[in-house]
N, C-alpha and C positions, 0 to 999 in steps of 0.2 A: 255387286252393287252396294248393299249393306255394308259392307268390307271399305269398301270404299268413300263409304260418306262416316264412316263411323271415325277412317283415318282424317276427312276432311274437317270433323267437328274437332278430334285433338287437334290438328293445327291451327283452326282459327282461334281457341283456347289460350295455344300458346302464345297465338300474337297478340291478345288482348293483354296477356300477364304480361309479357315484353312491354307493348306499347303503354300500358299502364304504370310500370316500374319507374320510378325514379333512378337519375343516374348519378355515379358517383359526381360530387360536386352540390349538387341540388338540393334543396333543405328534404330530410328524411321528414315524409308524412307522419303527423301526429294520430293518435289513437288512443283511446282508453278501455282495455277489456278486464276481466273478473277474475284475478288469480286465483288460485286451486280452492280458496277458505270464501271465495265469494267476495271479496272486497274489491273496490273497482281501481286498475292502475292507470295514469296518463303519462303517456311517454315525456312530456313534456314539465312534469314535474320533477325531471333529471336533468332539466338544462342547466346548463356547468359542468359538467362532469361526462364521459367520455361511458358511449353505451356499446353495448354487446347485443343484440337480437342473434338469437338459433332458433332455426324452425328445427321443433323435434318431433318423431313417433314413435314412440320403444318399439313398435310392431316391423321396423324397415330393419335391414341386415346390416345397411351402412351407419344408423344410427347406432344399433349395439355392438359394431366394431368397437366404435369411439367410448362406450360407457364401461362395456365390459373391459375393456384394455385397462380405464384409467385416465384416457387419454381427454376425454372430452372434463371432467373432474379437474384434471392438473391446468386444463389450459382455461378454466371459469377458476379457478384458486388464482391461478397468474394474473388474470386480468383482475380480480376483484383485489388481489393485493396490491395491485399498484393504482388501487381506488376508482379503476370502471367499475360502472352497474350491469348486469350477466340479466337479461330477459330471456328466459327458454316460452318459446310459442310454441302450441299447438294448434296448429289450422284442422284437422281430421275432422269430419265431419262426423256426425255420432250417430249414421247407420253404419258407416264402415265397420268392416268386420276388426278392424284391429284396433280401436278407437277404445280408450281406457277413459274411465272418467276420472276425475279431478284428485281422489283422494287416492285411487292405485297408481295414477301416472305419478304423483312426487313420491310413495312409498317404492315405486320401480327405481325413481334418482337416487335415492334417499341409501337403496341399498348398494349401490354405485358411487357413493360416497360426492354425488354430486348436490350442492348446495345454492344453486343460482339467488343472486335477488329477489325475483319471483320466478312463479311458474304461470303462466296465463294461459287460458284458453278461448281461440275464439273459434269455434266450433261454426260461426255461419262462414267465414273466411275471410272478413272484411281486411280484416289486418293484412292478411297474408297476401292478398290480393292491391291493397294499394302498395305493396313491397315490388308485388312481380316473383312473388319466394318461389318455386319452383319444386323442390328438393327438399328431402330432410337425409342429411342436416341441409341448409342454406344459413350463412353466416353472412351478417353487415355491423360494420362499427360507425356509429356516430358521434361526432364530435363534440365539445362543448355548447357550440354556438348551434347546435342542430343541424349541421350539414352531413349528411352522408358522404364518409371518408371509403369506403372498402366495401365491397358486395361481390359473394361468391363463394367460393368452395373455404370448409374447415383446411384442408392441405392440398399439395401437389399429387397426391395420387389417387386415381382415383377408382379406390378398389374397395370388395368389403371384406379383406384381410387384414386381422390387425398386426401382421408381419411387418404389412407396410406404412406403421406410422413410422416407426424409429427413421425411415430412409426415407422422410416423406417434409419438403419443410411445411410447419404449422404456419398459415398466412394469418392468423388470427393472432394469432403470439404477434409476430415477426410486426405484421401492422400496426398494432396498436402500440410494441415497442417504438417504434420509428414517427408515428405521429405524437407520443408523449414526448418523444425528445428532442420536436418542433422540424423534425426529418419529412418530407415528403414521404410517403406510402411507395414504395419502390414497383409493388405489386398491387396497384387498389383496385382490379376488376379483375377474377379469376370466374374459370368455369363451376358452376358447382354443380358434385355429385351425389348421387343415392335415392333413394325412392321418390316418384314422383306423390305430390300433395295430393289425397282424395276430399277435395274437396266438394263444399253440398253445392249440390246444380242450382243452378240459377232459374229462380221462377219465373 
C-alpha cells in the first residue's frame, strides 16, 4: 500500500510539471534567480538574443557524461560563439545528498572547461518548475522575441555513455543552428534524458 501511493505521489508530480510546462511556441516564463557570486539574474534582461537554459547536477551520471567528455563545454562555446546566452540552472534542492553549493558547483564547470553566461541557482525550484524541467540535463532554447523554440533532450541518445555522443545528433547545436538561419527547428520537442530533478517538496 505505501508502495503504491508513494508511486501515486510521483505521478501526480509529474503531471503537475507536465501540466505546468510551457510548450514549444508559447512565451518562455520569465524568472530572476541568484547566480553562484549572489547577484540576481532576469531572464528577461536577454531579450534580443537567442537563450540556452540546462538544467544541471554534477551528482547525475548523464550530466558528467556531457562535462567529462567535453561535450556539454563544445556545445555552450558553439552557442555562445554564435552570440546566444548559455544559463546553466540548478533546481537541487540543498538537503539532497548531491547538492553542491554555489562556489563548488562553477569550480566543478570550471575544471570541465565549461564557461556558461551564468550559473544560477534555484535551490527552492521555482524556475525549474515553471519550465516543467524534468531531467538534468533538460535543455530549451529561447528565442529573441521570448518565445520558447526547443525543449528536451541535449542529443538523440539517450544513455550515460560518453561513447555515444559522437553517434548521437546534438539537438542543441542542430536547433539553434537552424533557428539562426531563420530555418524552422526540424526537431523542437525531444524527450529528455538523465537523472530525475530532487526537488524541495512543497509545503
Amino acid at each position: 500500500m505505501l508502495r503504491r501511493s508513494l508511486f501515486a505521489l510521483a505521478a501526480l508530480a509529474c503531471m503537475s510539471l507536465a501540466q505546468a510546462a510551457p510548450a514549444v511556441g508559447q512565451a518562455a516564463p520569465d524568472f530572476t534567480l541568484q547566480d553562484a557570486a549572489g547577484k540576481p539574474v532576469k531572464l528577461s534582461d536577454y531579450r534580443g538574443k537567442y537563450v540556452v537554459l540546462e538544467w544541471t547536477n554534477p551528482g547525475c551520471p548523464y550530466v558528467r557524461k556531457h562535462y567529462n567528455s567535453g561535450n556539454m563545454a563544445a556545445t555552450q562555446q558553439d552557442a555562445m560563439g554564435k552570440g546566444a546566452v548559455w544559463l546553466a540552472i540548478n533546481s537541487t534542492e540543498k538537503d539532497a545528498y548531491d547538492y553542491l553549493e554555489p562556489a563548488k558547483l562553477v569550480a566543478w564547470m570550471k575544471e570541465r572547461k565549461s564557461t556558461p553566461t551564468a550559473t544560477l541557482m534555484d535551490e527552492e525550484g521555482v524556475a525549474g518548475r515553471a519550465y516543467g524541467a524534468r531531467t538534468t540535463p533538460h535543455m530549451y532554447i529561447i528565442d529573441p522575441q521570448g518565445k520558447l523554440v526547443y525543449a528536451g533532450g541535449i542529443d538523440s541518445i539517450a544513455s550515460s555513455s560518453p561513447e555515444d555522443i559522437k553517434k548521437a545528433t546534438n539537438y542543441v547545436k542542430q536547433g539553434l543552428g537552424e533557428a539562426m538561419s531563420g530555418k524552422p527547428i526540424s526537431q523542437a520537442t525531444t524527450r529528455p534524458y538523465g537523472c530525475s530533478i530532487k526537488y524541495k517538496s512543497a509545503a
